[in-house]
VMD Tcl script that draws the C-alpha trace (Angstrom):
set ca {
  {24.85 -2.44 17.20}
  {24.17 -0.43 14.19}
  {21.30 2.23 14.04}
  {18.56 3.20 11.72}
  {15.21 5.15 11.62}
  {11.66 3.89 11.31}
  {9.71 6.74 10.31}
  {5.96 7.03 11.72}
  {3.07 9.66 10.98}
  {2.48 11.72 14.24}
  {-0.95 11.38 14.44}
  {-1.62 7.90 13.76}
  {-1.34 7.15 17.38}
  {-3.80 4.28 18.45}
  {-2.67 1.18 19.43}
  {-2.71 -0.42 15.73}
  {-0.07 1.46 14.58}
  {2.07 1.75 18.30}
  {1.97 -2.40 18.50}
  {3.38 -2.34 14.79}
  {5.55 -0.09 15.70}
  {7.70 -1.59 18.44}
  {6.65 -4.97 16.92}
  {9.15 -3.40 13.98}
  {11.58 -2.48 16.44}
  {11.84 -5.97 18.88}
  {12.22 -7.62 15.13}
  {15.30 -5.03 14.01}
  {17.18 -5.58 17.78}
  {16.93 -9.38 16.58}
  {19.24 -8.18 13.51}
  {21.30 -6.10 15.84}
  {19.59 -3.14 14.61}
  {18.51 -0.15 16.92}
  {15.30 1.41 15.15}
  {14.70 4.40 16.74}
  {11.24 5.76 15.83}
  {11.13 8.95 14.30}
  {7.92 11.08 13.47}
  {7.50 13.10 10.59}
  {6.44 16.06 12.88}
  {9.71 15.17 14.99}
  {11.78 15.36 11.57}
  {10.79 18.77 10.41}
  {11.22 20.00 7.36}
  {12.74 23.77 7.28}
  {14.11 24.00 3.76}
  {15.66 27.42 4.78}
  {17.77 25.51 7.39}
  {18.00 21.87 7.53}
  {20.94 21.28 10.24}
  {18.16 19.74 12.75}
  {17.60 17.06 10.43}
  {21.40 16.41 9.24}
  {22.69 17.09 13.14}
  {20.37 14.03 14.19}
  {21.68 12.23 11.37}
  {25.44 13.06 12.04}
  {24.66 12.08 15.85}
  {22.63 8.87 15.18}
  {24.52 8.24 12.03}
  {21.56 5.80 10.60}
  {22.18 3.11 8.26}
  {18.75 3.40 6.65}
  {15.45 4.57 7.44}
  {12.28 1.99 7.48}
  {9.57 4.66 6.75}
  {6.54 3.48 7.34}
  {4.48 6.26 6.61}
  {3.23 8.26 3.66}
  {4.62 11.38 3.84}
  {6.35 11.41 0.33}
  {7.87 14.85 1.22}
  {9.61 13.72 4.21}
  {10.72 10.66 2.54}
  {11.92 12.51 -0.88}
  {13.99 14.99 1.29}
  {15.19 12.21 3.59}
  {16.52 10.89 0.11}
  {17.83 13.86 -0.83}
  {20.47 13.89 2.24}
  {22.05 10.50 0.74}
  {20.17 8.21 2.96}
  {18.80 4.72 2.11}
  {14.81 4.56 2.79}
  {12.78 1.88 1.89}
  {10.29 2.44 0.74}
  {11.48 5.24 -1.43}
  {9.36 8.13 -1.99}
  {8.25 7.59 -5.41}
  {7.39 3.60 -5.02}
  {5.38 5.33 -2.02}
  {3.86 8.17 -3.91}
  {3.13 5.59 -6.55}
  {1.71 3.09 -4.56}
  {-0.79 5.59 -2.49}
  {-2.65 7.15 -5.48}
  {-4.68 4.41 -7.24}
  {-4.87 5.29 -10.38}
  {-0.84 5.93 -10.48}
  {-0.61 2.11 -9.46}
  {-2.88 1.41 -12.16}
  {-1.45 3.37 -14.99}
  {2.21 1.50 -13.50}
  {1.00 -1.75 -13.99}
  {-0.77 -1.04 -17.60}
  {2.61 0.23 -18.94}
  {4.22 -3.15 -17.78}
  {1.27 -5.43 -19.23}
  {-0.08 -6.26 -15.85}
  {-3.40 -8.00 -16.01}
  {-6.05 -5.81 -13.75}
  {-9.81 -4.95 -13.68}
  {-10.47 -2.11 -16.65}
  {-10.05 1.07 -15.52}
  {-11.17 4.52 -16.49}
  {-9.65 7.58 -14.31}
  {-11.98 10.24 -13.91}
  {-11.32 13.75 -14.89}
  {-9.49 15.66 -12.39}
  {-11.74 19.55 -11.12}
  {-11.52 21.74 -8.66}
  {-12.63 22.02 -5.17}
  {-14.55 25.43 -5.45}
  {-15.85 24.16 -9.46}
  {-16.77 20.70 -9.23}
  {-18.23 18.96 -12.23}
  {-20.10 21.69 -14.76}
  {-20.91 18.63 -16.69}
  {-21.12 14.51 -16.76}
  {-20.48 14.06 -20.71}
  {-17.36 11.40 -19.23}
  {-19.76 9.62 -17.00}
  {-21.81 8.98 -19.87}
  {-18.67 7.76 -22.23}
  {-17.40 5.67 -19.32}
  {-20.75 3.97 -19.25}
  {-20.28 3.08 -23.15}
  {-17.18 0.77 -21.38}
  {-18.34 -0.34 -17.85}
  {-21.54 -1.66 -17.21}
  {-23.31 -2.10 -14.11}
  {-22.39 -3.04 -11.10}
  {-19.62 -0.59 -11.16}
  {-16.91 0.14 -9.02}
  {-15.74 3.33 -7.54}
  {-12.65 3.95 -5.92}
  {-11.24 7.00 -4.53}
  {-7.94 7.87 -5.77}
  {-6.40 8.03 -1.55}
  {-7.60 5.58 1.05}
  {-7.17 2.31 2.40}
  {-8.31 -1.02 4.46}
  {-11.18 -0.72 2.16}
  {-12.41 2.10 2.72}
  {-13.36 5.01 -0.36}
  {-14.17 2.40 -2.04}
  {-18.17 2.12 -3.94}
  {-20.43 -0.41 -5.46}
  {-23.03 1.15 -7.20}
  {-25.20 -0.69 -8.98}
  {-27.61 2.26 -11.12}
  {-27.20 6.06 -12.41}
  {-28.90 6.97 -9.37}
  {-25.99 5.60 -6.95}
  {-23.39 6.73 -9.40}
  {-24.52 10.11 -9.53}
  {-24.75 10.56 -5.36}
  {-21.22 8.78 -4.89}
  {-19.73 10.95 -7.43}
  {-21.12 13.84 -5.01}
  {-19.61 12.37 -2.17}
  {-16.56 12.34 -3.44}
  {-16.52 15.94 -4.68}
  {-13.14 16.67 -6.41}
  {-11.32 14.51 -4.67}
  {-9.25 12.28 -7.36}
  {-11.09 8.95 -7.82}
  {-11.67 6.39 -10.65}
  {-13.71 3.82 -12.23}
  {-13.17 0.14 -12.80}
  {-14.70 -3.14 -13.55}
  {-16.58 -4.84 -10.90}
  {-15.08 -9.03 -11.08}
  {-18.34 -10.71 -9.89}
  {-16.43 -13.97 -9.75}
  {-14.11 -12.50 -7.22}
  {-17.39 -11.67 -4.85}
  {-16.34 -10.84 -1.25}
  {-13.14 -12.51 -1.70}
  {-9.47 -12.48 -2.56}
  {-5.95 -12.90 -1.42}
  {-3.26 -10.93 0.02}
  {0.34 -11.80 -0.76}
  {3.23 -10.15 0.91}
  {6.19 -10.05 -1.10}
  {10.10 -9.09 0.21}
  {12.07 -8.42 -2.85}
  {11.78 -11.39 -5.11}
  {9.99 -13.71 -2.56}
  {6.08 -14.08 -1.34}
  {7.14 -14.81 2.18}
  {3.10 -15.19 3.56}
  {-0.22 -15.41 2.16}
  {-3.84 -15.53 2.78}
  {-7.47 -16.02 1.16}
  {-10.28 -13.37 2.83}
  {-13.66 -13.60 2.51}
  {-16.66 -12.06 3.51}
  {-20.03 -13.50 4.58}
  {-21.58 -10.34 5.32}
  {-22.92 -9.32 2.11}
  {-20.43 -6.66 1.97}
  {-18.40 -6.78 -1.85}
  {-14.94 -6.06 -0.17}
  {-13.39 -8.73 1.65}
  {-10.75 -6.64 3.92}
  {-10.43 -8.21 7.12}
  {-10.74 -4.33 8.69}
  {-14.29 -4.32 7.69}
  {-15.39 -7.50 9.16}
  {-13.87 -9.86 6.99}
  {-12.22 -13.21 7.50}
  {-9.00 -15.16 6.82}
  {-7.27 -18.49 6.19}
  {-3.79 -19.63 4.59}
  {-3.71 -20.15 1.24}
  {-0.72 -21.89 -0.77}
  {-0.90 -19.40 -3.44}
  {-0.43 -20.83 -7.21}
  {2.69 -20.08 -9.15}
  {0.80 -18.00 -11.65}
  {-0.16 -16.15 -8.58}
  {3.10 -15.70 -7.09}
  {4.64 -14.46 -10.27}
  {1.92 -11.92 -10.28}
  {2.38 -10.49 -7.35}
  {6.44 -10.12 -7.69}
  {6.21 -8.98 -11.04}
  {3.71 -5.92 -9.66}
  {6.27 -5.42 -6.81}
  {8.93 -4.64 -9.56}
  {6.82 -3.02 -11.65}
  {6.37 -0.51 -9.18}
  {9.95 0.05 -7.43}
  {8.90 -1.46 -4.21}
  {11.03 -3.48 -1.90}
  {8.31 -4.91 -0.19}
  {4.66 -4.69 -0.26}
  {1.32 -6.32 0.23}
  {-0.02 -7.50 -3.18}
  {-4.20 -8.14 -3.09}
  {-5.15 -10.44 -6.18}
  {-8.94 -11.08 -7.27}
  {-10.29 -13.79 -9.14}
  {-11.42 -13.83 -12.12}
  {-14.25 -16.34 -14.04}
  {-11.02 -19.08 -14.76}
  {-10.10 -18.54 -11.08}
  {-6.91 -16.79 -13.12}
  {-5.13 -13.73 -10.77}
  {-6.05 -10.78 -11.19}
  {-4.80 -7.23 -9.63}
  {-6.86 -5.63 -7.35}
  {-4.00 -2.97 -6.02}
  {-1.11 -2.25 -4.02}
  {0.41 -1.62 -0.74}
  {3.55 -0.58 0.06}
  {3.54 -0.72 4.07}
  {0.57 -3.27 4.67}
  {-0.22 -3.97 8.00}
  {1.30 -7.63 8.78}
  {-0.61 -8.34 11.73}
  {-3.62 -10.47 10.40}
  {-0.88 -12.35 8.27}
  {1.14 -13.27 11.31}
  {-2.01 -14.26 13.17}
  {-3.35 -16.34 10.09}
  {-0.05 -18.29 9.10}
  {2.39 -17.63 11.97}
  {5.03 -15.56 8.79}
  {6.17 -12.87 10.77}
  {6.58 -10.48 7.42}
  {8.46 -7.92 10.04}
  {11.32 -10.66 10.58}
  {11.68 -10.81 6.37}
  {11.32 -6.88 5.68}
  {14.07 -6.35 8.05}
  {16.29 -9.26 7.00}
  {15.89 -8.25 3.37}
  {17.29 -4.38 4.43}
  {20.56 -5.80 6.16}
  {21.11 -8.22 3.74}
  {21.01 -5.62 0.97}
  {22.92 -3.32 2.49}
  {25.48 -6.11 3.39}
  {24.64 -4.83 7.62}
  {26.21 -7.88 9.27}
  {24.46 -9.46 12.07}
  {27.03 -9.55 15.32}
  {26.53 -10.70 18.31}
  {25.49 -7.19 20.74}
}
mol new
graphics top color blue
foreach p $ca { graphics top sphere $p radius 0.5 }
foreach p [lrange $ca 0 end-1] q [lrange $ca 1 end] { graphics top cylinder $p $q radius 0.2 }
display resetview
């Protein structure tokens, strides 16, 4: 049986992220794969000394390392000691700042809402003035959406609809990184999540929302169904997957007024739960298979 690592944040410890976590690990002893789990407070990095790290790997002797995590640190040294992690750090780093997916997918022609980045400050300086809010509002009009740079399942993520909100969401968010973008009325509290394995969208589904709320993430109360996603679609979503350097990901897609794709963002370890229990894919099973198969890992009997 061959080994490998799946990297985990320490402190993400509820029972989300532990039943992903072994659910990753009962799917790799089904490709003859121990996954030991590994967290990145376990895999210390001393950069003065870093036999703990290579003595675990010349004991373990791993064939790869599934991180699921987002500690690009971890994952660039990891890389930096010749070992094969998917995702890699910068498809990662990439992926988990916003506005770096964004400014990705422009460079490759990739159709997505318009988007202004706001001007990065300081934590103790803040904004000293709002000329760019007033030159972004030259290009967006209301309702506007506002996204913090970091964050996910929906969350840090704004509709305001006058100066007044913009002005007290730009206070919440302080100087943390954040950006502006296009608000897709036709894609109202609804879109679709496609989660592609290398070339392949291996499961999708349509969410919606019938709470009111904008944001259709099934994390904050929204609701799902299988969808047979168009071809237009599925190109979409494989050609942002490439664009970006990932081996696998969760693609979200909005509508737009033809019912045409459109790219809402990126993730590079979505959660595959709410997939599984809307179409029965196992995305685990594919993510997996895809590793051994590109590193040739042959699947013998134990």
């Amino acid at each position: 049986m061959k080994r490998a690592w799946l990297v985990t944040n320490e402190f993400l410890n509820t029972q989300k992220y532990s039943e992903l976590n072994m659910w990753l690990v009962k799917v790799a002893e089904k490709n003859n794969i121990d996954l030991l789990v590994k967290t990145n407070a376990e895999l210390l990095v001393d950069l003065g000394s870093n036999h703990t790290i290579q003595n675990m790997i010349e004991v373990e002797k791993p064939e790869f390392v599934l991180f699921w995590d987002k500690d690009i640190r971890l994952a660039s040294f990891l890389e930096s000691l010749s070992m094969k992690v998917f995702n890699s750090s910068k498809a990662i780093e990439i992926c988990d700042n916003k506005a770096m997916t964004h400014i990705a997918l422009k460079q490759k022609n990739i159709k997505m809402p318009k988007t202004i980045l706001a001007p990065m400050t300081y934590e103790n300086i803040g904004f000293t003035n709002y000329d760019f809010v007033e030159r972004m509002k030259k290009q967006l009009s209301y309702p506007i959406v506002v996204k913090e740079c970091f964050g996910s399942f929906g969350q840090q993520v704004y509709l305001v609809h006058d100066d007044v909100e913009l002005m007290r969401c730009i206070e919440k968010i302080g100087a943390k990184p954040f950006l502006f973008q296009e608000y897709i009325k036709s894609s109202f509290a609804r879109d679709i999540r496609l989660n592609v394995v290398g070339d392949q969208v291996v499961a999708t589904m349509y969410r919606y929302s019938d709470t009111g709320d904008f944001r259709a993430n099934i994390s904050n109360g929204g609701k799902m169904k299988p969808f047979k996603p168009t071809k237009q679609q599925v190109q979409l979503a494989v050609d942002c997957v490439k664009a970006l350097g990932l081996d696998f990901a969760g693609v979200d897609l909005l509508f737009d007024v033809n019912e045409e794709p459109i790219v809402c963002e990126v993730n590079s370890n979505a959660h595959f739960k709410n997939i599984y229990d809307c179409t029965g894919v196992d995305v685990a099973e594919h993510i997996l298979g895809y590793i051994c198969n590109k590193l040739k890992l042959v699947n013998e009997s134990v």
